[in-house]
C-alpha positions as CSV (number, residue, x, y, z in Angstrom):
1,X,-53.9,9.3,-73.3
2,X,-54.0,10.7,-76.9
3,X,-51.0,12.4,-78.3
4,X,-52.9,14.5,-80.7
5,X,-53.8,17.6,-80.1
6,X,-54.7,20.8,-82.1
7,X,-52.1,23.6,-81.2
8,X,-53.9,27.1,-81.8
9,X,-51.2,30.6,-82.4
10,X,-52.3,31.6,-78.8
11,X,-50.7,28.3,-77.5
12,X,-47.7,28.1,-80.0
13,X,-47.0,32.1,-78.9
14,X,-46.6,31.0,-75.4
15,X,-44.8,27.7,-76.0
16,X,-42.5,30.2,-78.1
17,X,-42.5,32.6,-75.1
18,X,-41.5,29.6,-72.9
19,X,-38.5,28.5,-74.9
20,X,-37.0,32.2,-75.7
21,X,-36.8,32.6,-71.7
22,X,-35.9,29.7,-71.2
23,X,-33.3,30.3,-73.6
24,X,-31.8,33.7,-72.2
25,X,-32.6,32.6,-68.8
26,X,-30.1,29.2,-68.7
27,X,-27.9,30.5,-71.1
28,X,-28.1,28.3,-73.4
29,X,-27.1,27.9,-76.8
30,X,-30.4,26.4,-78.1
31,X,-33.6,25.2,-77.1
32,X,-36.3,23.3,-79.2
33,X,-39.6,21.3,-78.6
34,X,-40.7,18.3,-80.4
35,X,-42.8,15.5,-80.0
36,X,-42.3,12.1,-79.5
37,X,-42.7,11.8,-83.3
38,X,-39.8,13.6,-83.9
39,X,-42.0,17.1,-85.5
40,X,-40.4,20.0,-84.1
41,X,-42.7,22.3,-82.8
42,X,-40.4,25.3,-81.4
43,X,-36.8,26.1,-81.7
44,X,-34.7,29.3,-80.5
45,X,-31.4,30.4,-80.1
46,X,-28.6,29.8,-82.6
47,X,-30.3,28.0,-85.2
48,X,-28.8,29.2,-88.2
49,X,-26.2,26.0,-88.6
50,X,-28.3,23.7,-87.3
51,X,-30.4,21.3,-88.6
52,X,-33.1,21.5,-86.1
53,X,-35.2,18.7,-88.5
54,X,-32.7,16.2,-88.0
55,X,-31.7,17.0,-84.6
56,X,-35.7,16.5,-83.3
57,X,-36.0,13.6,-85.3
58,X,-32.6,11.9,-83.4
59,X,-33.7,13.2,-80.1
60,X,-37.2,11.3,-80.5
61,X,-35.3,8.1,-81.3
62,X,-32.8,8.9,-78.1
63,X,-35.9,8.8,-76.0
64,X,-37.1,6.2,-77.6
65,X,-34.4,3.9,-76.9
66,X,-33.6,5.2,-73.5
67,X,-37.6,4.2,-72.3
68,X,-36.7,0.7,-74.0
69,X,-33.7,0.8,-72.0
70,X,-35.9,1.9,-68.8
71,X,-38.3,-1.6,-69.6
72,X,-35.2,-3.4,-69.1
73,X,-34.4,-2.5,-66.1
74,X,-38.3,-2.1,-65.1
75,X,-38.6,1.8,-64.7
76,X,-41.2,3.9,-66.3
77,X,-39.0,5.7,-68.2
78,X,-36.3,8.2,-68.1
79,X,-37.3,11.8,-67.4
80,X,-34.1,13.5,-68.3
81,X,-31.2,12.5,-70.3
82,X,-27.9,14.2,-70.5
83,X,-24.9,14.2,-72.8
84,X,-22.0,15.7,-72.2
85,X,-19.6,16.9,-75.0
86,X,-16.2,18.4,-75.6
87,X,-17.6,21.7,-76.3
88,X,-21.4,21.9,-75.9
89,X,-23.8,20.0,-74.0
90,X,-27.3,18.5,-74.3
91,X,-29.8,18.0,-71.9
92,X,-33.2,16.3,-72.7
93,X,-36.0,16.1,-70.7
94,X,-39.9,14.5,-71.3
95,X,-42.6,17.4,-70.8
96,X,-46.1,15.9,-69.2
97,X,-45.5,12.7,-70.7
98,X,-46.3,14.3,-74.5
99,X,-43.5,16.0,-76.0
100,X,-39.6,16.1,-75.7
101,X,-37.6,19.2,-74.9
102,X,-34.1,20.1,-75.8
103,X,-31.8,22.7,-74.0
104,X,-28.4,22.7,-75.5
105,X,-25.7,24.4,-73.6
106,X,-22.1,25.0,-73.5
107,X,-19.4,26.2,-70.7
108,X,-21.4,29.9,-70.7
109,X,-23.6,27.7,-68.0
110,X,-23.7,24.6,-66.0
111,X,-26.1,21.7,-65.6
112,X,-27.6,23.0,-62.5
113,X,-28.6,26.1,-64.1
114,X,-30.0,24.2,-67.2
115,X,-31.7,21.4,-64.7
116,X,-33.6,24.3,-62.6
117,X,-35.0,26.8,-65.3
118,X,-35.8,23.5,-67.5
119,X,-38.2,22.3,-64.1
120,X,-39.5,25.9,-64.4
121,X,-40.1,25.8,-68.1
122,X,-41.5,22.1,-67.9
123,X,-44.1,23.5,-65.6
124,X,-45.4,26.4,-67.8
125,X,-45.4,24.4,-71.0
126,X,-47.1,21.5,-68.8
127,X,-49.7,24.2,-68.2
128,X,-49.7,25.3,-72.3
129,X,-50.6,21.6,-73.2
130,X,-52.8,20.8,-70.6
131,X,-55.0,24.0,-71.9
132,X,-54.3,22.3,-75.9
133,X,-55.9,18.7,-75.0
134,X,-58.9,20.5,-73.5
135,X,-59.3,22.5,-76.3
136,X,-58.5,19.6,-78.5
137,X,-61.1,17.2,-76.5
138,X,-63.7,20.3,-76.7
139,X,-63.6,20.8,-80.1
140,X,-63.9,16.8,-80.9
141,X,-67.2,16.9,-79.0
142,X,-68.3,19.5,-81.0
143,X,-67.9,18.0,-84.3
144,X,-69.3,14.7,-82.6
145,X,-72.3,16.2,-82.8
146,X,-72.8,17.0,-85.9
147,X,-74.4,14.5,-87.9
148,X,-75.0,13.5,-91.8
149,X,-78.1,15.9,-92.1
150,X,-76.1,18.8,-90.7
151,X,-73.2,18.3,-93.1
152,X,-76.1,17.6,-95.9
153,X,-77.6,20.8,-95.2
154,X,-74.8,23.0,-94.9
155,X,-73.5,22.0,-98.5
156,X,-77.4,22.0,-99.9
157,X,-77.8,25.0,-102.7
């Protein structure tokens, strides 16, 4: 499966959408997207003091090592990781196979809460890039098509 994809404003609105609710609705402090690259592709809550460049670059390497963890121990890989800290906590979680998403949270909610709006929001942004690699793989057959002459005769005076 390719990881590229072409994100268009409709889908990056609704990928936005996604993470504010998710956002209000598990009470957490912040929630971002990125892929497994480590390019963030959506961040809200408090974001101000954080360097949400650096933290989706980390978390790509976290689940990097944790799936070569997984191949040790001969699992696929790890759909959810959790950290838990003095004051806030983190809970990661792998989005149809593609990108990485980030809920961070402190005592205002718990785990569960975080663990079932995150399945909810996992879903619906599923959905979002499901509707992105079809667009993607639409718009690749489209230029397939074009050959030499076209391009010739578009750029012809």
């Amino acid at each position: 499966m390719s990881s590229q994809f072409v994100m268009y404003d409709e889908e990056f609105q609704r990928i936005n959408r996604v993470c504010e609710r998710l956002t209000r609705e598990a009470n957490a402090k912040v929630v971002f997207l990125g892929d497994k690259n480590g390019q963030l592709i959506a961040c809200t809550g408090q974001t101000e003091n954080l360097d949400t460049t650096s933290l989706a670059s980390l978390m790509a390497g976290q689940i990097a090592a944790a799936g070569g963890i997984a191949k040790l121990i001969n699992e696929k890989e790890f759909n959810q990781i959790f950290h838990e800290g003095e004051r806030d906590n983190v809970h990661i979680s792998i989005v149809a196979s593609r990108v990485i998403l980030v809920v961070i949270f402190d005592s205002r909610s718990s785990l569960g809460l975080v663990r079932l709006r995150v399945k909810k929001a996992s879903e619906e942004l599923a959905r979002v890039f499901e509707t992105m690699m079809r667009k993607t793989e639409t718009g690749a057959a489209l230029f397939a098509e074009i050959t030499d002459d076209d391009i010739d005769n578009m750029f012809s005076e």
